[in-house]
Phi, psi and omega in degrees: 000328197274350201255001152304295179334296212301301182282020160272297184323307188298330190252357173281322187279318178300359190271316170301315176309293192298302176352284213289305180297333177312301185313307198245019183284324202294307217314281198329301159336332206267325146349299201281291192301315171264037150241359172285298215283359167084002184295164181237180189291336164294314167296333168297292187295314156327284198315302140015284199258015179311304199315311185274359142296325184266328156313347197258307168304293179335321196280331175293288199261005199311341194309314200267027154264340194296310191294323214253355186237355189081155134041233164313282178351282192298312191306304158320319196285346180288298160312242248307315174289316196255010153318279169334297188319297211272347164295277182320340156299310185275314172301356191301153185230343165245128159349290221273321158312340187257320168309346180272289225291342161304296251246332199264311172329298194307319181326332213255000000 
């Protein structure tokens, strides 16, 4: 039983880890995208903080996938989301497309 604890605790604190690095990784980055893409400040601060729009929806419904598939389940479909997020981030050719792939990174 205890070594279950220990691997919830474990797989609870990395999630809390990519969260924080995710949150302060953009930084170095955020300079360079808006001088690729020409953005402007409003739009810079969207592309920025999507990621933390779809955490803030992510945090609202994340409950009802848990209740209806479990556990494990959503927790896989959450990697696989936020896998996808960070490929689709780096391949972006666009603003809008890199603000989808943040925005979804955070749903996870």
């Amino acid at each position: 039983m205890k070594h279950r604890i220990f691997l919830w605790s474990l797989t609870s604190a990395l999630a809390g880890f990519l969260f924080g690095f995710d949150t302060v990784v953009i930084s170095g980055a955020e300079q360079t995208i808006q001088a690729l893409w020409g953005l402007s400040p409003a739009m810079h601060g969207i592309a920025m903080a999507s990621a933390l729009y779809g955490t803030v929806i992510g945090s609202l419904l994340g409950g009802w996938p848990t209740d209806r598939f479990g556990r494990r389940a959503t927790l896989l479909w959450i990697g696989i989301l936020y896998f996808v997020s960070a490929v689709w981030s780096g391949l972006a050719t666009d603003v809008y497309s890199f603000i989808t792939a943040r925005f979804i990174g955070g749903l996870g």
